[in-house]
N, C-alpha and C positions, 0 to 999 in steps of 0.2 A: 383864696390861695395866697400867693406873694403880690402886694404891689407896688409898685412904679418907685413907691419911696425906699424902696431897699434892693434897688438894682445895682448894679456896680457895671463900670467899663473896666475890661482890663484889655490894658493897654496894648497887646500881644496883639487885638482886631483893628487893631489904627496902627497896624507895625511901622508903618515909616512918619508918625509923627513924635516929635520932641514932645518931652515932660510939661511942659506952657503949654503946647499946641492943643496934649489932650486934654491940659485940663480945661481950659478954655471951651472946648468939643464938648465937655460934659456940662456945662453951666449955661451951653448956648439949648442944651437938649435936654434939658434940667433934668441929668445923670448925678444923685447925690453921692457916689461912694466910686472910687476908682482903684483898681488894681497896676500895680507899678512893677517891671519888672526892672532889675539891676543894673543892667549894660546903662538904660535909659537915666539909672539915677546916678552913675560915677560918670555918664555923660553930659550932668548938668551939673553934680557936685550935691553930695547927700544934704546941707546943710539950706542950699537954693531949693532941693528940690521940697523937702519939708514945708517951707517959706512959702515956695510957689500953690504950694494943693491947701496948705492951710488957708492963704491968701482966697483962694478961689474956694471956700469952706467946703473941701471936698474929705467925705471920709476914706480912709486908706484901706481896703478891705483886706488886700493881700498884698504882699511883696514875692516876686519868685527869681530865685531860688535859689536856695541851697540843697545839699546832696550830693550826689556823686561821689560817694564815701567808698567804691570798690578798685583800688586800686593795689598793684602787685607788689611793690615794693615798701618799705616805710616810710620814706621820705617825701614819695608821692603822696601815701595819707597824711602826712604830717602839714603840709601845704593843704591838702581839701579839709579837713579840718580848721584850721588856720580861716580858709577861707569861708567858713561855717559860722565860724565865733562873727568875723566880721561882718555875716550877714544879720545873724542875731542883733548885733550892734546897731542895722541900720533897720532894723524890723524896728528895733525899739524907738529910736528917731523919729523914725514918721509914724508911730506910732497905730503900724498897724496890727491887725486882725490877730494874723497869722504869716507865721516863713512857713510857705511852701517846699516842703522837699521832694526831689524828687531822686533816688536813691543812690540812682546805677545802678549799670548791667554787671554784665558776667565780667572776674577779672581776666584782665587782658591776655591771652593764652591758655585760659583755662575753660573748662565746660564744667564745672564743680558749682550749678546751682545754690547747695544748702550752701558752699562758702562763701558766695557773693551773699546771700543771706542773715549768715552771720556775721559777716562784715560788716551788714547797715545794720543790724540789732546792737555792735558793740560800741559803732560811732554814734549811733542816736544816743546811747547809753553817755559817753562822752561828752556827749551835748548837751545834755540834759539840764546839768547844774550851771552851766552859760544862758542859758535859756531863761532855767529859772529865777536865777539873778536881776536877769533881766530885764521881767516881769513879761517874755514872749512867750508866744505859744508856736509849737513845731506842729506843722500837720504832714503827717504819713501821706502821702498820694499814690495810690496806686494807677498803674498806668496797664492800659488794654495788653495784654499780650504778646501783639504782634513788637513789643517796643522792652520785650524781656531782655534780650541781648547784649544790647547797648546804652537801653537807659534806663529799665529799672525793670527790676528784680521782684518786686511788687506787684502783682499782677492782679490781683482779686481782693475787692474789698476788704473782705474777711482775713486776709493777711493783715493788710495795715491794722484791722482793729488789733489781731492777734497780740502783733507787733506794741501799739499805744497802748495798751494794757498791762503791760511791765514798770511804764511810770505814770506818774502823779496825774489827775486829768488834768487838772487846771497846766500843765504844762506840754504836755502830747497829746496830739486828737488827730484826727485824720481828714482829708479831703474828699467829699464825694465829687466826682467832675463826671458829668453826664456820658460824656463822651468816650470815656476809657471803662464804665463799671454796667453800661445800659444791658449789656447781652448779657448777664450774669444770672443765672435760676436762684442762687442765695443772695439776692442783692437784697430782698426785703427783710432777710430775715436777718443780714449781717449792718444793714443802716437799725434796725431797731437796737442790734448788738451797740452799736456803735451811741447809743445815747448818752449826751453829756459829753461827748467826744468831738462832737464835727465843730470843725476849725471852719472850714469853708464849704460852699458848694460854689461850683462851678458848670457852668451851659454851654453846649453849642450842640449841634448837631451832627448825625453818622449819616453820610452820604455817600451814592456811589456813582460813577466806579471812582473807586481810591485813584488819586495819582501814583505817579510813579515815586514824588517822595511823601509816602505815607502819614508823618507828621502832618501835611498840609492839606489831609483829607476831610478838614471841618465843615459844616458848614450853620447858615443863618438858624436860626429855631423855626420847625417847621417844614424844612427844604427836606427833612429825610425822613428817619424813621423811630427815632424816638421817641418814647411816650412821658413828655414831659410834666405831662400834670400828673399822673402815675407818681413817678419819682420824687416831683416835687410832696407829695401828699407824706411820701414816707419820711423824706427830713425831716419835718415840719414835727411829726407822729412822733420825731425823736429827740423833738426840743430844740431845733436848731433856730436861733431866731438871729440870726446877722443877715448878711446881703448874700446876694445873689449873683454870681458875677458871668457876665458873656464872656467866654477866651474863645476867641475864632481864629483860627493859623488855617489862613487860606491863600495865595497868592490873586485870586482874581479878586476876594474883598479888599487886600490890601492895596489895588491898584483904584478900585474902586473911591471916588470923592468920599472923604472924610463924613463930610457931612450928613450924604446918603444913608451909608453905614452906621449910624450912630439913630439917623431916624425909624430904619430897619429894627435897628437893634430894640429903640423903646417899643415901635409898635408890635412887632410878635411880640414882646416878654409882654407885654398889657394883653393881647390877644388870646396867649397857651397858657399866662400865670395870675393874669390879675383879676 
């Protein structure tokens, strides 16, 4: 299946440590590839944090994110945009994988699905030649459903391909993340779709009962009900050959010793992928 040499930490499962701290975490747990997310890199400073994960010969697998392209007025797309390009810019930087996008929901006072839809089809569209300038790649993410409202509009695989298939591959492709696409009856048939396209895959596991804030209902691989070697068989089936990245958004592994987590984290992916 996948092993151990093409794992990724992203950074989202060690929520409260500094850009040094994880990479540090992953060279002590020999995690070759790490996923970075924003807040963490203008909180070290794009130019350090490059320095730092180079330094620690860690590959970049993902940056997240940019998105959020449905907003009600022009001024306010005019700034998520704005803030799109600069993500592009720092994707290119540290020279990762893929920007992550994640789209946005519905615009604000509105219940007009197809326009928050065409919203993120017109600004991906926009992006596009930023991107490809760039030499980045944008990956579609679609997210579970319960998360159509407010944060993305994208809800089913087979959308995001839909979507990545209006531009170039080598510049749009999409994200499979276990945790948002697992419950889906077209998930095999829409990852074969999606060949040549996948930017990223992404792990964690669907556990219950959900908390009250839903986002932070991940859990370790294994703890729920996921069939990860399943899954994983069909990327693979679709040529996907980069990293593999853990995002865990949990409040008790974040409270949980770094260290632990990170052990966790290699022995299930060695245990369900290797």
């Amino acid at each position: 299946m996948i092993g151990v040499g093409r794992l990724s930490l992203n950074t989202a499962t060690v929520h409260n440590l500094t850009v040094p701290e994880a990479a540090s975490l992953c060279v002590r747990h020999q995690i070759p590839a790490i996923g970075l997310w924003r807040d963490r890199v203008a909180e070290l400073g794009l130019a350090k944090t490059a320095a730092t994960v180079r330094a620690a010969g860690l590959h970049v697998s993902s940056l997240c994110r940019g998105g959020f392209f449905t907003h009600a007025d022009a001024d306010a797309r005019a700034i998520a945009l704005a803030d799109n390009r600069a993500a592009v810019a720092e994707a290119a930087e540290l020279g990762a994988d893929a920007l992550i996008l994640v789209s946005g929901g519905l615009v604000p006072g509105s219940r007009d699905l197809a326009l928050a839809r065409r919203m993120i089809a017109d600004a991906i569209a926009d992006l596009v030649p930023v991107a490809q300038q760039a030499g980045v790649r944008l990956g579609i993410e679609a997210l579970h459903p319960m998360f159509c409202a407010d944060r993305c509009a994208i809800s089913r695989l087979g959308e995001a391909v839909d979507l990545a298939l209006q531009f170039p591959a080598e510049v749009v492709g999409v994200v499979v993340d276990t945790y948002h696409v697992w419950w889906d009856s077209q998930l095999a048939v829409d990852i074969d779709r999606a060949s040549g396209r996948i930017v990223s895959y992404q792990l964690c596991d669907w556990i219950l009962p959900l908390p009250a804030d839903m986002l932070l209902g991940r859990g370790h691989l294994g703890d729920g009900f996921i069939d990860f070697r399943l899954i994983s068989a069909q990327v693979l089936a679709a040529g996907y050959s980069g990293y593999a990245e853990v995002e865990i958004l949990n409040a008790e592994i974040w409270d949980a010793p770094a260290d632990d987590t990170a052990a966790t984290v290699r022995q299930r992916f060695s245990q369900l992928l290797g």
